[in-house]
N, C-alpha and C positions, 0 to 999 in steps of 0.2 A: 504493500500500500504506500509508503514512504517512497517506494525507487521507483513508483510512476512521473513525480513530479520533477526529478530528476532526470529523469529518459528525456520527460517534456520541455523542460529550462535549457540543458547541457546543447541541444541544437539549435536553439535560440540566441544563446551567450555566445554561442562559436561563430553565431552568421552577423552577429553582433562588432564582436570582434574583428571579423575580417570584411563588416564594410568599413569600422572605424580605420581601420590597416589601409584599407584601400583608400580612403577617404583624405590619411596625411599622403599617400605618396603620389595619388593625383594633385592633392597642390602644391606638393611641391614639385613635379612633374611645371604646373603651370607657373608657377614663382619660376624656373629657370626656363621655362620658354621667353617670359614677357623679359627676363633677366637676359635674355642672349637679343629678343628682339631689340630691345633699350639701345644695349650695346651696338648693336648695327647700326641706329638709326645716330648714332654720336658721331660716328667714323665719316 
């Protein structure tokens, strides 16, 4: 009865988890595009 609520949370927390993961390395993904565009546009 206890390890249902756990089966239920543990694949939530993990999709959780890996949109926050995804969520910094998309911007910083876009921090160094506008970072490389910047820099073009100086030159």
């Amino acid at each position: 009865m206890l390890l249902w609520p756990v089966m239920f949370c543990s694949p939530s927390v993990n999709l959780l988890l890996r949109l926050h993961s995804l969520n910094l390395s998309w911007r910083s993904f876009i921090g160094d595009y506008f970072r490389m565009e910047s820099l073009e546009l100086d030159t």
